[in-house]
Backbone bond lengths (Angstrom), bond angles and torsions (degrees), N, CA, C in turn:
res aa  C-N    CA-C-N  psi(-1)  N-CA   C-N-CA  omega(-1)  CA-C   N-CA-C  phi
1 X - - - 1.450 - - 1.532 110.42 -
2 X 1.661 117.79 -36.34 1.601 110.81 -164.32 2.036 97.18 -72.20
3 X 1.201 98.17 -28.21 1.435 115.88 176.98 1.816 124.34 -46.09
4 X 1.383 95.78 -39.75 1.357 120.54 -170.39 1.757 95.60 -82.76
5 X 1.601 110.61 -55.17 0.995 130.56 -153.90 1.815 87.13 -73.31
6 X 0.938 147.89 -28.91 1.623 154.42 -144.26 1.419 81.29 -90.63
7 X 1.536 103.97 -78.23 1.693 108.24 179.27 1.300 124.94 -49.69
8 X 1.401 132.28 -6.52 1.138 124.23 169.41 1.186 129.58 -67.75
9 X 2.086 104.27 -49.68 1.236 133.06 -171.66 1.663 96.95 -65.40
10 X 1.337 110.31 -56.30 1.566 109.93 169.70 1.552 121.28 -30.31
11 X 0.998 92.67 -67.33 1.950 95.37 -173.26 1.272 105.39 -53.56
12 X 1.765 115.78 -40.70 1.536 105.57 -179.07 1.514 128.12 -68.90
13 X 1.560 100.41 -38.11 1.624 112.98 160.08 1.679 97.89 -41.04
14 X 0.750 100.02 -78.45 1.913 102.47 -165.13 1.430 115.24 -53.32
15 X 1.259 116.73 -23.53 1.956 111.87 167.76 1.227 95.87 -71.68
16 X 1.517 132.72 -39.23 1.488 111.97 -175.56 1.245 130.48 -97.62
17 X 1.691 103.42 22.57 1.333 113.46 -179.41 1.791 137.03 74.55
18 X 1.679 92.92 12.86 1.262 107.35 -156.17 1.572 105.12 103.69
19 X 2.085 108.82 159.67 1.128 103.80 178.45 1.755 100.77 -160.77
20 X 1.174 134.13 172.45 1.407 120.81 -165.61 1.610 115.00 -97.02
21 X 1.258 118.75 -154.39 1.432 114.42 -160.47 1.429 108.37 -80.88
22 X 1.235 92.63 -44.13 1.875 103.51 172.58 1.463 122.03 -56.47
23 X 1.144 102.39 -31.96 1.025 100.58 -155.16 2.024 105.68 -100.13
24 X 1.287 94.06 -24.62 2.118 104.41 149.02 1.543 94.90 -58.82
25 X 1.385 147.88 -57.49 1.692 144.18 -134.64 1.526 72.79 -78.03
26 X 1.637 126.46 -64.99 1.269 121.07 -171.33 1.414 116.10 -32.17
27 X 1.116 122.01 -57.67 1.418 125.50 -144.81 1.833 102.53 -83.87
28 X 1.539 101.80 -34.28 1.632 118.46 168.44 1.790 100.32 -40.53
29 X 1.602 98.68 -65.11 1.666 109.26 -168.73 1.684 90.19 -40.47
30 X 1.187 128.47 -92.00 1.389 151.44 -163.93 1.642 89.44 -32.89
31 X 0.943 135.57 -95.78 1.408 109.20 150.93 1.236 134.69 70.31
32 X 1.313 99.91 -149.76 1.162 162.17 154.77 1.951 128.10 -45.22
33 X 1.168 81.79 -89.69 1.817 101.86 -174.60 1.281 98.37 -83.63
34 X 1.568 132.42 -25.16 1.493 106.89 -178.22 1.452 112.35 -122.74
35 X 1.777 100.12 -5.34 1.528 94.81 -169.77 1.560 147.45 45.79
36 X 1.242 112.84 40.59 1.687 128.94 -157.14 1.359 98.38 -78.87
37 X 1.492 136.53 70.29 1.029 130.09 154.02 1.353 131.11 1.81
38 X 1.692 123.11 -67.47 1.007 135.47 135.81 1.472 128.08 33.11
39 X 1.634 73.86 -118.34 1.862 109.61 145.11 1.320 147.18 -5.63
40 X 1.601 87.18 -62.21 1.577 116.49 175.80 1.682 105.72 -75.08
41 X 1.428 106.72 -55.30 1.611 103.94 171.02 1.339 122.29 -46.90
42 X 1.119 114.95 -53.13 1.362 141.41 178.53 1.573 106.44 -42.79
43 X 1.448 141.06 -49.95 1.239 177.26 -168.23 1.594 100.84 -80.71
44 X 1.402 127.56 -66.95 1.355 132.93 159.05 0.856 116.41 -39.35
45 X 1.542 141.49 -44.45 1.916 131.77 -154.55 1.443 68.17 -108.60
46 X 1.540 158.26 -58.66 1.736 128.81 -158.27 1.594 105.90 -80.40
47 X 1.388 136.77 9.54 1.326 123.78 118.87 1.289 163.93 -53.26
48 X 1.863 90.99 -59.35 1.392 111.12 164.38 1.637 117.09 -70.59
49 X 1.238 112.42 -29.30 1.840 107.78 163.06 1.071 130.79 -69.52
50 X 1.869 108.08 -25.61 1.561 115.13 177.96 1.906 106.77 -78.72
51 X 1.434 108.55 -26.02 1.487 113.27 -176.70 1.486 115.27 -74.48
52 X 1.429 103.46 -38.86 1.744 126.42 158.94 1.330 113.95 -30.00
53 X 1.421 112.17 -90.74 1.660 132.87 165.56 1.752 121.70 -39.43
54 X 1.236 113.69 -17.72 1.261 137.91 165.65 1.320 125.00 -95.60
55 X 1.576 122.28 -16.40 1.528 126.28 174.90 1.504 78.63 -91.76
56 X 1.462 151.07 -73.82 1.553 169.92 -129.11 1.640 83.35 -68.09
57 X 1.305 134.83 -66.78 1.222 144.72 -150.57 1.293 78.96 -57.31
58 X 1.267 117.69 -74.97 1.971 133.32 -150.05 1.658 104.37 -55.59
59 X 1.088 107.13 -37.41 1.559 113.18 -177.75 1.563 114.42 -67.26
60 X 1.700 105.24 -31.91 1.653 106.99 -171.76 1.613 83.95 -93.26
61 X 1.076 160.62 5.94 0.736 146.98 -170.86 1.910 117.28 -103.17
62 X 1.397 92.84 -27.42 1.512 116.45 -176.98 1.795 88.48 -90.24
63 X 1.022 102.41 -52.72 1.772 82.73 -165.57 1.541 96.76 -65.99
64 X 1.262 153.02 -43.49 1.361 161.39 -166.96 1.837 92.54 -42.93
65 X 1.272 95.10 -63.89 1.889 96.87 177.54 1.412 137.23 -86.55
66 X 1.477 95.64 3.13 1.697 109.10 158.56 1.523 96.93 -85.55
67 X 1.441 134.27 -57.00 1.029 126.58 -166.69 1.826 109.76 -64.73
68 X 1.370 110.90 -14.79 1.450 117.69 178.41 1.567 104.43 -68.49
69 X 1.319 118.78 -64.58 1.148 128.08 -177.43 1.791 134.22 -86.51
70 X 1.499 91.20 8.43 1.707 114.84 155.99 1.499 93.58 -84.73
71 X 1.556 127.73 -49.55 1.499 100.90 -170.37 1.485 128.33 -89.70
72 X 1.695 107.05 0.69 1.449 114.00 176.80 1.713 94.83 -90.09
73 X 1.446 133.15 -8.31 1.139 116.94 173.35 1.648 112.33 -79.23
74 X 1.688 110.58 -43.10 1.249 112.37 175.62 1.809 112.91 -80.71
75 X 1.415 111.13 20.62 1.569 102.46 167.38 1.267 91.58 -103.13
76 X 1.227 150.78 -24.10 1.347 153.39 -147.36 1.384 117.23 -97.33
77 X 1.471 100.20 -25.61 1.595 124.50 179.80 1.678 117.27 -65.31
């Protein structure tokens, strides 16, 4: 579980780009010391939706420049 719980805080650190001291003590409480179930769920789906919308982005983004450079191959032709 602390395993699961490590990687959680991680992914969320990293959607927000980093985050400050308080706001790690926060996430410890939630945690740890208070265990807010809740919280923690709550914290999971605004990850896994932000990682979602972020695989979706990357994907339209790759086909956007395959389809760019499928048509600079057939302008070239």
């Amino acid at each position: 579980m602390q395993l699961s719980d490590n990687d959680l805080k991680y992914r969320f650190i990293k959607m927000y780009g980093g985050i400050s001291g308080n706001e790690l003590d926060t996430l410890e409480v939630v945690f740890y010391r208070g265990r807010d179930k809740t919280v923690i769920r709550n914290i999971r789906n605004e990850v896994e939706d932000f990682e979602y919308r972020t695989r979706v982005r990357a994907e339209k983004f790759e086909k956007a420049r395959l389809l760019q450079q499928e048509a600079e191959e057939l302008s070239c032709k």
